[in-house]
C-alpha positions as CSV (number, residue, x, y, z in Angstrom):
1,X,126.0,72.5,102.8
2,X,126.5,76.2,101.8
3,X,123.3,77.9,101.7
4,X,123.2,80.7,98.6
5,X,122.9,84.5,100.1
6,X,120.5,86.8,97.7
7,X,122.1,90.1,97.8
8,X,119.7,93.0,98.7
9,X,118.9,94.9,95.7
10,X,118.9,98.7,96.5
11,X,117.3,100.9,93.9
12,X,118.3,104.7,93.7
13,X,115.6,106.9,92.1
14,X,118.1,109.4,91.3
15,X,119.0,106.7,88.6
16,X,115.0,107.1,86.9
17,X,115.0,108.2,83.7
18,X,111.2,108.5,84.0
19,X,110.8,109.7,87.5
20,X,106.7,109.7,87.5
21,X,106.7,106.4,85.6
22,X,105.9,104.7,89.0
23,X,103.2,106.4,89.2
24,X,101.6,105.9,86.3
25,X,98.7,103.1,87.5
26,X,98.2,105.2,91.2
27,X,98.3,103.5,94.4
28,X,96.9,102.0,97.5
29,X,97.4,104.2,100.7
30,X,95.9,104.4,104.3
31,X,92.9,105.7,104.7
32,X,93.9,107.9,107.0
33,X,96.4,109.4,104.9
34,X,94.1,109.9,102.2
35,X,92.7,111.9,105.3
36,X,95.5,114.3,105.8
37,X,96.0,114.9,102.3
38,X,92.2,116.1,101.9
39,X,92.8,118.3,104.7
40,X,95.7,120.0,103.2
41,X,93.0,120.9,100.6
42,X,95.4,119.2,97.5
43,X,93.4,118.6,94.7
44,X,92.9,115.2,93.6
45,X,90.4,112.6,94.6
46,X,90.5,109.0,96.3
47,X,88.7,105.7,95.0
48,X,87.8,102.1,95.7
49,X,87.4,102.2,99.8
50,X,88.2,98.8,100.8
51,X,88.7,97.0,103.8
52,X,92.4,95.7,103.9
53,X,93.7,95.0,107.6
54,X,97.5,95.5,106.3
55,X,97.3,98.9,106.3
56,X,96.9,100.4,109.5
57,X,93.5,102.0,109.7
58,X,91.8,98.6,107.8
59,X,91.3,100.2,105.2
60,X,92.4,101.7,101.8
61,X,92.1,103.7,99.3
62,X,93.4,104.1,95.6
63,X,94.5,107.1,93.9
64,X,93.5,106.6,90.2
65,X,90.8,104.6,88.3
66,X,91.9,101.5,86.8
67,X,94.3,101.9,85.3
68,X,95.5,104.9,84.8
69,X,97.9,107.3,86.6
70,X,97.8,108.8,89.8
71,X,95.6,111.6,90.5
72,X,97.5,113.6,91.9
73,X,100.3,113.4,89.2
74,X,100.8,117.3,87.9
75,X,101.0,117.6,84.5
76,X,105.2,118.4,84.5
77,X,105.6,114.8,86.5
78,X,105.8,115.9,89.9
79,X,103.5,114.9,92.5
80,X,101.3,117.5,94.3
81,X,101.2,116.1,98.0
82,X,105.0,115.6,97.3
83,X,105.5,119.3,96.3
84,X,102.9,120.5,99.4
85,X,104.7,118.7,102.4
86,X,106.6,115.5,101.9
87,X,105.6,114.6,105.7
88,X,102.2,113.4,104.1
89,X,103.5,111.6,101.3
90,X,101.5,108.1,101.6
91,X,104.0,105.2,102.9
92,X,103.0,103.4,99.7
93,X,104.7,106.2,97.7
94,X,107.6,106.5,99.3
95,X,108.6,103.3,99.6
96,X,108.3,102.4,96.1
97,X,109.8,100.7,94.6
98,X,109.9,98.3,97.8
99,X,107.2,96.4,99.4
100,X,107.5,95.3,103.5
101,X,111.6,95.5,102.5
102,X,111.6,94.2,99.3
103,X,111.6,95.1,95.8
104,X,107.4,94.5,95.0
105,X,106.4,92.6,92.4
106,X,104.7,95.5,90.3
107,X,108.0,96.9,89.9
108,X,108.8,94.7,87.3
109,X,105.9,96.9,85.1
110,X,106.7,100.6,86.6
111,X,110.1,101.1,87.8
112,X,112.6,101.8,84.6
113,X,115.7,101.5,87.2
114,X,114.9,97.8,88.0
115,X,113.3,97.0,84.7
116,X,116.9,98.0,83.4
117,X,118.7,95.9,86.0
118,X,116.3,92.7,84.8
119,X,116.9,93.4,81.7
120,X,120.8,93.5,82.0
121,X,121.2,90.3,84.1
122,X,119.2,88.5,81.5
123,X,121.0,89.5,79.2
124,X,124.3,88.0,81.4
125,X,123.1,84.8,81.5
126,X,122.2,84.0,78.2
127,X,125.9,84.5,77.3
C-alpha cells in the first residue's frame, strides 16, 4: 500500500499584498527577547507574562492587547524592531507564517498568501 506524500507548502512573503496583515493580533515571543528589544530602547510595550516551557526562557510575552495589532507595528506597516536590527526580530516573527516547520494554524486568519492558496484549491475541488 502506497502511502500519500503531503507536499511542503512554502510561502513567500514577497507574494503579501498586505505585508503587516500578520501582524495584525501581535504575538507571543521569549521573554528574553522581549528583553533585548527593551534594551535597544524601541518603543512599544510587552503584555500577559506567562509561564510557557516551549519557549526557551519558560516564559512569554505578547505584544498587543487582545486583539488588536502589534505594538510595535509603525503606522506605514513596517515593524520597528525589524527596521532597528533584524538580529532581534523575535523567532515568533520571523518564522511566520510557519509554526515548529509548518504552516500554523492562525495563518488561516492572518496570512493573505495562504488564505489565497486555500481559497484557490477549494475552489479546484468543487469543480
Amino acid at each position: 500500500m502506497k502511502t500519500k506524500k503531503s507536499k511542503k507548502i512554502v510561502i513567500d512573503c514577497a507574494e503579501c499584498r498586505d505585508q503587516s496583515g500578520c501582524c495584525s493580533f501581535g504575538a507571543w515571543i521569549d521573554l528574553e527577547e522581549a528583553k533585548k528589544i527593551l534594551e535597544r530602547g524601541i518603543k512599544g510595550d510587552f503584555f500577559h507574562l506567562e509561564i510557557d516551557k516551549e519557549f526557551p526562557s519558560g516564559f512569554k510575552v505578547g505584544t498587543s492587547i487582545e486583539d488588536e495589532r502589534c505594538v510595535f507595528l509603525d503606522n506605514d506597516g513596517l515593524c520597528r524592531v525589524h527596521k532597528v536590527d533584524y538580529s532581534i526580530k523575535p523567532i515568533t516573527c520571523k518564522e511566520f507564517p510557519y509554526e515548529g516547520g509548518k504552516i500554523a494554524p492562525i495563518a488561516d486568519v492572518l496570512c493573505s498568501v495562504h488564505k489565497d492558496r486555500v481559497k484557490k484549491l477549494k475552489g479546484r475541488r468543487r469543480k
